[in-house]
N, C-alpha and C positions, 0 to 999 in steps of 0.2 A: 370509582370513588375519588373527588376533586382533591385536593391536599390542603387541609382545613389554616395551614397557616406555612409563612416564608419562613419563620424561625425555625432552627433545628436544636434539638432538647439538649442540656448539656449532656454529656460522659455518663456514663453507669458503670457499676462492677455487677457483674449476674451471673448468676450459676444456673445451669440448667443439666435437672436431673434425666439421663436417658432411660426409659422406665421399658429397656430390651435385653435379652440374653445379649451382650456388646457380642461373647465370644461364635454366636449363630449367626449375629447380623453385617451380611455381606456388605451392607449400604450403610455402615454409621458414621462412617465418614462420608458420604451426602448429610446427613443432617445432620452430623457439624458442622458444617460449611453450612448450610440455608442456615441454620439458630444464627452464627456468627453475621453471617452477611447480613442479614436480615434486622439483628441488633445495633452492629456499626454500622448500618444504613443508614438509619433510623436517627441513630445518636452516635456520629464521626467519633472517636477515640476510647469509643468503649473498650471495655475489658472482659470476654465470657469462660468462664469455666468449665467444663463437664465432668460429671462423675454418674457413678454406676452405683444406683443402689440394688441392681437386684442378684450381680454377680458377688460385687468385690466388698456391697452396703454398706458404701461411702457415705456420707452428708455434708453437704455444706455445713462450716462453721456460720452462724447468720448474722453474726456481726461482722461480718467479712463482705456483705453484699447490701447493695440495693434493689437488687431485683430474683427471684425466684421465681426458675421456669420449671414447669412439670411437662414434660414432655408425652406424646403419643407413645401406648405399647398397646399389648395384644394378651395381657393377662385379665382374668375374668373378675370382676368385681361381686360377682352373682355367685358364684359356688359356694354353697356352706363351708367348705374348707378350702381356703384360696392360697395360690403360693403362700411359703415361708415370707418369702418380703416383704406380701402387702399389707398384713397389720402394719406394719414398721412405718411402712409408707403413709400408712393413713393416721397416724400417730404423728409423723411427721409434718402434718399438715397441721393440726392439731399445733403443736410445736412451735411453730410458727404467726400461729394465730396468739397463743399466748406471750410470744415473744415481744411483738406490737402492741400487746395490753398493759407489760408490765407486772404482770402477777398471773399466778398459776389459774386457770379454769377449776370447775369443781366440774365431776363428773359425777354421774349416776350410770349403775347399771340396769341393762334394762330385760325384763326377766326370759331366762332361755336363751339368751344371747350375750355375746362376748364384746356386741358394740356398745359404744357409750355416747354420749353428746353432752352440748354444755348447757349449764340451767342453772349458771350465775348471772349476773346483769352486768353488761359490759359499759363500761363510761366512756362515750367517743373521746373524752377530753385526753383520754390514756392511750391513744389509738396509733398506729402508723408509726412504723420504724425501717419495715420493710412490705416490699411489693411480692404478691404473688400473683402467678398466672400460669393456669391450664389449660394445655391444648390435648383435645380429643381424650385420652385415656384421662390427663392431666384434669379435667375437665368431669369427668365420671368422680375421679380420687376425691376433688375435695367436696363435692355433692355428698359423698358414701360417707367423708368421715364428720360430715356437720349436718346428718341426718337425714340426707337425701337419699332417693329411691333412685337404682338401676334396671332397668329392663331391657328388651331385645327390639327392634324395631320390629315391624311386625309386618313389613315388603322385603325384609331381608338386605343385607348388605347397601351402601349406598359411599357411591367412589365419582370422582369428577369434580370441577367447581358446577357450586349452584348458588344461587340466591338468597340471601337468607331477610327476611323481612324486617326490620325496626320497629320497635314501641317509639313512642315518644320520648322516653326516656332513651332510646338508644340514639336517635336522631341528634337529640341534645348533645349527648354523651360523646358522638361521633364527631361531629358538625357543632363545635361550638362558637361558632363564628355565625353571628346570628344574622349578618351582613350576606350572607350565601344562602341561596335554596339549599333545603339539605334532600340528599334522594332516599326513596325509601328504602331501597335492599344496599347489602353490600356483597360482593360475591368470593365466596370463600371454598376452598379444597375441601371434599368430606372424604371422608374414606374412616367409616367408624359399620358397628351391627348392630351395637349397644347403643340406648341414648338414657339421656336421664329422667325420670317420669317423676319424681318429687324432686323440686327444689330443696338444696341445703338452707341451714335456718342458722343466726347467732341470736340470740338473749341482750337488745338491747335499750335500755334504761327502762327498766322496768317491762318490758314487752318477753318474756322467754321463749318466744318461739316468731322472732322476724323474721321472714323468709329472704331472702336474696334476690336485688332488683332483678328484674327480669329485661335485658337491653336489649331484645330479639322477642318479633310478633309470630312469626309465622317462617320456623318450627318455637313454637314459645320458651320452652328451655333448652335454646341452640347457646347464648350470652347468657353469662351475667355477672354482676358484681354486686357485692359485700356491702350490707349497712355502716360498716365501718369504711366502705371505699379504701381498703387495700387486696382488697381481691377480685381478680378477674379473671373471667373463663370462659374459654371455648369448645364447644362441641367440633366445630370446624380447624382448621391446619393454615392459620398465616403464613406459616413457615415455608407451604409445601410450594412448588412446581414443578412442572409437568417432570421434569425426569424423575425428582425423587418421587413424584407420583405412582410411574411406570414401574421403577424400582420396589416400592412395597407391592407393587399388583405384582409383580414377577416372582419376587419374593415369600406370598402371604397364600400358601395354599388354601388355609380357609375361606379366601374371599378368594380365589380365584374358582372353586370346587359349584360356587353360583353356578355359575356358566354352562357346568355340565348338567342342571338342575331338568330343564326340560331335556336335552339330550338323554338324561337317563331314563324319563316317561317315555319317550318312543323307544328306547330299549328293550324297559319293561315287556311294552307291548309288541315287540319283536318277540320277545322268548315265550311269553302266552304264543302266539302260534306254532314256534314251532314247537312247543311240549303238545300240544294240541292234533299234530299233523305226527309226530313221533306216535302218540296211542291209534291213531288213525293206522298208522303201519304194524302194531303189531295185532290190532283187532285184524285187518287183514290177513298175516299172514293165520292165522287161529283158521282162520274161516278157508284160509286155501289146504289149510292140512286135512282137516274135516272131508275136503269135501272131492280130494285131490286123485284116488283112485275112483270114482263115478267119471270123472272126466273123458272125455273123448277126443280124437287127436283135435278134432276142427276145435274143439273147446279149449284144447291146451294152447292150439293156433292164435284163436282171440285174447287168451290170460298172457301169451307172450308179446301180442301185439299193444294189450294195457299196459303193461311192466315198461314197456320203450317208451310209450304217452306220459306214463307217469315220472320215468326218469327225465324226459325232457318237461316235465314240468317244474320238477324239483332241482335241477339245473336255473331254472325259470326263476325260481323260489330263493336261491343264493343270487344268485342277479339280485334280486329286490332288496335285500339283507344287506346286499355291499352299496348297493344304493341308499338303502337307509342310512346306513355307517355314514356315508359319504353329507347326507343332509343334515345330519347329525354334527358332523364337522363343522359345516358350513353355518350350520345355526350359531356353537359356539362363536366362529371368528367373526361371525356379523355382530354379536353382542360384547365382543372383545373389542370390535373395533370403535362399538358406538362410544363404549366407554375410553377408550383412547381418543378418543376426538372429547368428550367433554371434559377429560384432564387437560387438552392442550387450550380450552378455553380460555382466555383473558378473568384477570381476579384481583381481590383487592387487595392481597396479605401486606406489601411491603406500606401500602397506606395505612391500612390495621396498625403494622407495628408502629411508627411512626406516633399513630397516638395512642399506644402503648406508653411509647418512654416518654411521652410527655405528660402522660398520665402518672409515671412514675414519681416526675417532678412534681408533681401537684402535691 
């Protein structure tokens, strides 16, 4: 991704909430350090915050800020009963949106349920006092709390930079230097399982149900931002590189437990045999008890000379099982490894941020 312009944004104050048990996670200072770097990259003399809403349920003051970050976690947005936090959280996004309006939202509840949404008209003239932006979790939160739908992806896990396609509108949005080609993808960190399957929506001028531009073609709700253009979101991690990458993968036994997914189907079918070869031996021995005094010595001769065939068979039989174990291994760290090479992939995040805060400025 080219760098859409020589000017660099001015200064920001930003808070960016860590949406992690802080007191679990071994790596939160890696992403403080990528949020900070990544912010004063972006814009030399900034100022970032952090706080903890799910241990210590801090919040920024929001007059205190020009920019709010929602940062990646690992809580479920999906559970009928979701940590203690995340109402809060998603109230808090809410919070924020009215804060930029000027006046309070009117809500409605909606029946059997504890969510609510807005279904008053927003007047853009009243709009913008602060920035928000969601990454990854960040990015699920404010879809959930302005009506958007979550669900699971449905290939399971997805970690690595990959390409994410543009609309037109994101092209623009991206690239607005109309003097330059603009390219069609941009490549960005994923490491999410969840994605969003309804766009969130705001109520504006007279419209009560506008949906959220969509800045991203192809995954289509990977971007987006706010009718009112002070919100922006990603399903992908500007923030991330490859170490803090490696680190949530090291980290994040959920997504690492992929790995063993097909290792466990040859498992499986490791132990279908041998429970299968276990009834094989004691149907046998049934049959040699029956049948054991008719026998003759030359016959006991052959039944001892099976018994040694069959131990070196089943000698044979743990060979294959430790082999198996062994391909089993193998299988994981080839799929470990694929995905460790497309973390250390080349990406766009620090270009992302970049027109983030100057996004901020606008």
């Amino acid at each position: 991704m080219p760098s859409t312009s020589s000017a660099l944004p001015d200064p920001v104050k930003a808070a960016v909430l860590l949406n992690n048990r802080i007191s679990q996670c071994s790596y939160s200072d890696i992403v403080k350090h990528n949020f900070t770097h990544a912010i004063c990259n972006a814009a030399p003399g900034s100022h970032v915050d952090f706080y903890d809403p799910v241990e210590s349920t801090v919040y920024p003051d929001l007059k205190e800020y020009d920019l709010i970050v929602l940062s990646g976690g690992t809580a479920s947005l999906i559970d009928l009963e979701p940590e203690l936090w995340v109402p809060r959280m998603l109230q808090f996004v809410r919070d924020v949106v009215e804060h930029n309006l000027g006046f309070r939202l009117h809500f409605e509840k909606k029946e059997s349920s504890d969510e609510r949404w807005p279904i008053k008209d927003v007047d853009l003239k009243m709009r913008k006092k602060i920035k928000l932006v969601g990454v990854c979790w960040g990015h699920q939160a404010i879809a959930k709390a302005l009506g958007g739908e979550i669900g699971m992806r449905d290939d399971g896990p997805l970690l690595g930079v990959y390409p994410v396609k543009l609309s037109p509108q994101g092209k623009s949005f991206f690239f607005p230097d109309k003097s330059i080609s603009s390219p069609e993808t941009i490549n960005l960190h994923k490491f999410h399982k969840r994605i969003v399957t309804k766009p969130p929506t705001l109520p504006v001028l007279g419209k009560p149900n506008t949906h959220f531009l969509r800045l991203s073609a192809d995954p289509a709700n990977d971007i987006f931002i706010s009718p009112c253009n002070n919100i922006l979101s990603f399903q992908g991690h500007p923030e991330l590189d490859e170490t803090l990458a490696k680190a949530l993968l090291t980290n994040s036994p959920d997504y690492r437990d992929r790995f063993l997914a097909s290792a466990k189907r040859v498992e499986d079918g490791v132990e279908d045999v041998i429970k299968s070869k276990v009834e094989d031996k004691v149907e046998d021995r049934v049959q040699d008890k029956d049948t054991q005094q008719d026998l003759s010595d030359s016959k006991r001769q052959e039944d001892a000379d099976a018994v040694g065939q069959k131990g070196r068979s089943e000698t044979g039989e743990e060979d294959s099982e430790e082999n198996t174990e062994d391909d089993k291994e193998k299988e994981k760290e080839k799929e470990l490894d694929a995905v460790s090479k497309r973390m250390e992939q080349g990406h766009d995040g620090l270009d992302v941020w970049r027109r983030i805060l100057a996004w901020v400025r606008e």
